[in-house]
C-alpha positions, 0 to 999 in steps of 0.5 A: 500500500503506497504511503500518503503523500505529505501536503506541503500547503497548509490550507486557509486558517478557519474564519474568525468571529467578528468581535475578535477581529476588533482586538486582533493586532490589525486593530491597532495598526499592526499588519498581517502578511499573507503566506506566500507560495511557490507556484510549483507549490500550488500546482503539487496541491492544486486538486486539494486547494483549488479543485482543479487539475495541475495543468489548468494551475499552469495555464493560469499562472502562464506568463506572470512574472510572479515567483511566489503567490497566496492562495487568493491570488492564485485562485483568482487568476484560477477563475480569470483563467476559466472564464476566459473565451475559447478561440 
């Protein structure tokens, strides 16, 4: 039996509630930093993340100058990607 693989993207911490974004850091001016990831990153887990196959990662990401991206950014050059018109 082949041994899971190990997921090296940590999926999207889980949604806080309101009253305590108010007394979070970024409250007080602090900011937060996305985590940034490799784009062959993205495309090991793209199934797990974004619910594609790799190739379609690769054609969204095909011709930007961006080495790392979040997995916001990711997704929406993912959908952009998608909606595009078929020639």
């Amino acid at each position: 039996m082949p041994r899971p693989r190990k997921i090296e993207v940590q999926p999207p911490p889980a949604q806080v509630p309101a009253d305590a974004l108010e007394s979070a850091p970024a409250a007080a001016g602090l900011e937060t930093a996305e985590t940034r990831y490799t784009a062959e990153s993205l495309r090991r887990n793209a199934r797990e993340l974004f619910r594609v196959n790799p190739e379609v990662v690769d054609g969204a990401l095909y011709g930007t100058s961006a080495h790392e991206l979040t997995i916001a950014e990711a997704q929406a050059l993912i959908k952009a990607y998608m909606q595009r018109e078929v020639r």
